[in-house]
C-alpha positions in Angstrom: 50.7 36.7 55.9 52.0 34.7 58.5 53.2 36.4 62.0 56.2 36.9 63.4 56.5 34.9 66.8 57.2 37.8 69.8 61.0 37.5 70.6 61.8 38.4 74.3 63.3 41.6 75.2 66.9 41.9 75.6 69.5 44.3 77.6 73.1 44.6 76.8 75.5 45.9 79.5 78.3 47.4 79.3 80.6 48.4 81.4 81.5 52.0 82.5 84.1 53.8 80.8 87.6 53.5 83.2 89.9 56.6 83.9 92.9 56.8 82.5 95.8 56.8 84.9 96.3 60.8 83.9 93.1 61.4 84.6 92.8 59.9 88.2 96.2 61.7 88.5 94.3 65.3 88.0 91.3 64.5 90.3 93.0 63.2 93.1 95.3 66.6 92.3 92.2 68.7 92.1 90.9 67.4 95.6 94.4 67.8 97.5 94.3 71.5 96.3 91.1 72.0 97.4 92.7 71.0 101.0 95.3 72.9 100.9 93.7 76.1 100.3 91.1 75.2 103.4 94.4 74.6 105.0 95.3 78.1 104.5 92.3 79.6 104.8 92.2 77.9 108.7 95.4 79.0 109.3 94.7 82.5 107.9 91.7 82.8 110.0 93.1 81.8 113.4 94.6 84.2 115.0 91.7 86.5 114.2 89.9 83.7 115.9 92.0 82.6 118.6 92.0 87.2 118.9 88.3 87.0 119.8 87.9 84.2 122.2 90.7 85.8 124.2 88.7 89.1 124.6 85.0 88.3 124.2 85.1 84.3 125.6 88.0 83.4 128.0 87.6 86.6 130.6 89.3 86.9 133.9 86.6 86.4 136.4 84.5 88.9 137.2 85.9 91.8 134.6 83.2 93.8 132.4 83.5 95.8 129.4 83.1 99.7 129.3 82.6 100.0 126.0 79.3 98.1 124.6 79.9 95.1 122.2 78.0 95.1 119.0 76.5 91.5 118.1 76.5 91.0 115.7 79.0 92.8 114.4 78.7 95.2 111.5 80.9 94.8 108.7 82.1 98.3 107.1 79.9 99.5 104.0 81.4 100.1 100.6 81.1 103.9 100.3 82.8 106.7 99.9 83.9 110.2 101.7 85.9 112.8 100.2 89.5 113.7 102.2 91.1 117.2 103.3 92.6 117.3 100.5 89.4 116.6 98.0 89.9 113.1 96.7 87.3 110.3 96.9 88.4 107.8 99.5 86.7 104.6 99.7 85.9 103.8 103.2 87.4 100.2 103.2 91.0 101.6 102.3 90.9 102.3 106.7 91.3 98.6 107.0 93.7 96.9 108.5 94.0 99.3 111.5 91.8 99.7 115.0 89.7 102.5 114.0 88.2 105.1 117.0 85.7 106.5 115.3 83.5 109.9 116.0 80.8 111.3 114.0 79.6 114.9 113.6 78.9 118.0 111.2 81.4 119.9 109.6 80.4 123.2 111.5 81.6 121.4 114.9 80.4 123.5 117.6 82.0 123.5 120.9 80.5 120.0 122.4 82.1 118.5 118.5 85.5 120.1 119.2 85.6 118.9 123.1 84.7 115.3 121.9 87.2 115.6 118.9 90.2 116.2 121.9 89.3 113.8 124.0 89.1 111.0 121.1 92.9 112.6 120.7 93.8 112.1 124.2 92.5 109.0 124.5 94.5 107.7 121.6 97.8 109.5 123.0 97.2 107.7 126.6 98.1 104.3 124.9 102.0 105.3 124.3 103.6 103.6 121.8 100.4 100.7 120.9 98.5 104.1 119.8 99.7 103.6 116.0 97.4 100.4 116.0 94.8 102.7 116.6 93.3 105.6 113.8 92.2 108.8 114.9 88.7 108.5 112.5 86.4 111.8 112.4 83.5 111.0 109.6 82.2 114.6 109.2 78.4 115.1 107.6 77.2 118.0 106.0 78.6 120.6 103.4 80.3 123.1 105.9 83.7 124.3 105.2 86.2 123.1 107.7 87.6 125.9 110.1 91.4 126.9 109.0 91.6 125.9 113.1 90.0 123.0 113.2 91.8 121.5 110.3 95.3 121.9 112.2 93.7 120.7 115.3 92.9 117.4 113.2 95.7 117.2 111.1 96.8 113.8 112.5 93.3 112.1 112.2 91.6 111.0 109.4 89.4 113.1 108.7 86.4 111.8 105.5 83.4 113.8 104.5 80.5 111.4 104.3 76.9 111.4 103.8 75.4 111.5 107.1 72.4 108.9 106.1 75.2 106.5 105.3 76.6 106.7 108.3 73.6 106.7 110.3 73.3 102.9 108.4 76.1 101.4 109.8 76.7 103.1 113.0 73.9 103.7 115.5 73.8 105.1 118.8 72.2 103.7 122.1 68.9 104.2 122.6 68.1 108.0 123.8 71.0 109.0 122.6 72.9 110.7 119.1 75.6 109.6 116.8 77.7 112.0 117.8 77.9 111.7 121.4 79.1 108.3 120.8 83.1 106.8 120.2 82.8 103.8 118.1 85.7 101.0 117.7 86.1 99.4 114.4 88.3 95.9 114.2 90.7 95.4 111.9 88.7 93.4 109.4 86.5 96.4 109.3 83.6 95.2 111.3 82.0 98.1 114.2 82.2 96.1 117.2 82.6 98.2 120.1 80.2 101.9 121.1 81.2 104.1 123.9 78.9 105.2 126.0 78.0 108.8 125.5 79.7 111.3 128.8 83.2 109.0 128.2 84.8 108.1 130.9 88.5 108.2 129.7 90.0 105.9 132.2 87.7 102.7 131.4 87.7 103.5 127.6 91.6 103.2 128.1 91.3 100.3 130.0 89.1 98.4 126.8 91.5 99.7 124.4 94.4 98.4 125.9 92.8 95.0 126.2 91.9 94.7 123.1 95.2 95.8 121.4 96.6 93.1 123.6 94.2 90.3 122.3 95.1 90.9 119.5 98.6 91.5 119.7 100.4 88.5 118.0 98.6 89.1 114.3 97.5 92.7 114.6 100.8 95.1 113.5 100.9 99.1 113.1 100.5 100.0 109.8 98.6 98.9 106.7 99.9 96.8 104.1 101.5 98.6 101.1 99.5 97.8 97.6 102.1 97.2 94.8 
């Protein structure tokens, strides 16, 4: 049988398929969105931004915060508490306000109801910026509310809450218990600021105020309305 000489191996190229003009319309359409929403998501973002460097980065010489600045900062869990009126609230529906938060039982013995007023006082010494700022009481335990003490906070908001939830998220200095603390939450929802326990009312005031100011030009009163 006679054999069949080896033949040399061959490759055919070809050349790669071309796009279609519609179809190098659609990416180059598909990368200019993508630009346009970083665009807006930078644009978005700045003035929460440009907020924070004025406070926490470009500081008058020599001036110190009261208050102490969490870092990093602790972004509001996705819980629940239960309102005066019995309804499940979800904690995130306090965004989009400055939040001045306390923490204690529900029986709120005289040192709870002193702390209570002065987180009141403090919020009425900032005049007209004080409806940028939420009155926040996150009560723990299973005690009924005083008839009182629910008239007293009738202009706060006042959530029942699990107190091992809490203690997650918001901590107190060292030595010290959650509820002889004020907190500050931004209005992202992020704890950023903690009191020091024995307030002084004047330097509290004096944080607040700077901090409403910072972030004046994109923070407004109020919360948007859901539709």
């Amino acid at each position: 049988m006679a054999q069949t000489p080896d033949e040399p191996l061959t490759l055919t190229v070809h050349s790669l398929p071309q796009l279609d003009q519609a179809s190098a319309d659609a990416a180059a359409s598909t990368r200019k969105g993508r630009w346009k929403m970083l665009g807006v998501l930078l644009v978005c973002a700045a003035p929460v931004i440009a907020s924070y460097l004025a406070y926490y980065v470009i500081r008058p010489e020599g001036r110190r915060n009261y208050g102490e600045l969490i870092d990093p900062q602790r972004p509001m869990p996705a819980w629940t508490g239960i309102d005066a009126q019995g309804r499940t609230v979800p904690l995130t529906s306090l965004k989009d306000q400055w939040l001045l938060v306390s923490v204690a039982d529900s029986t709120c013995n005289d040192a709870c109801v002193e702390h209570l007023y002065l987180q009141r006082q403090l919020r009425e010494t900032l005049g007209r910026e004080k409806e940028r700022l939420d009155w926040v009481w996150l009560r723990t335990g299973d005690a009924a509310v005083s008839e009182a003490l629910q008239k007293a906070t009738a202009a706060a908001q006042v959530l029942q809450v699990d107190a091992q939830a809490v203690a997650a998220w918001l901590q107190p200095a060292p030595g010290q218990k959650i509820e002889d603390h004020l907190y500050v939450v931004d209005p992202l929802g992020n704890w950023m600021m903690r009191f020091p326990a024995k307030l002084d009312p004047a330097q509290a005031k004096r944080d607040l105020g700077q901090l409403l100011r910072a972030s004046a030009f994109w923070d407004k009163e109020g919360r948007a309305v859901a539709h």
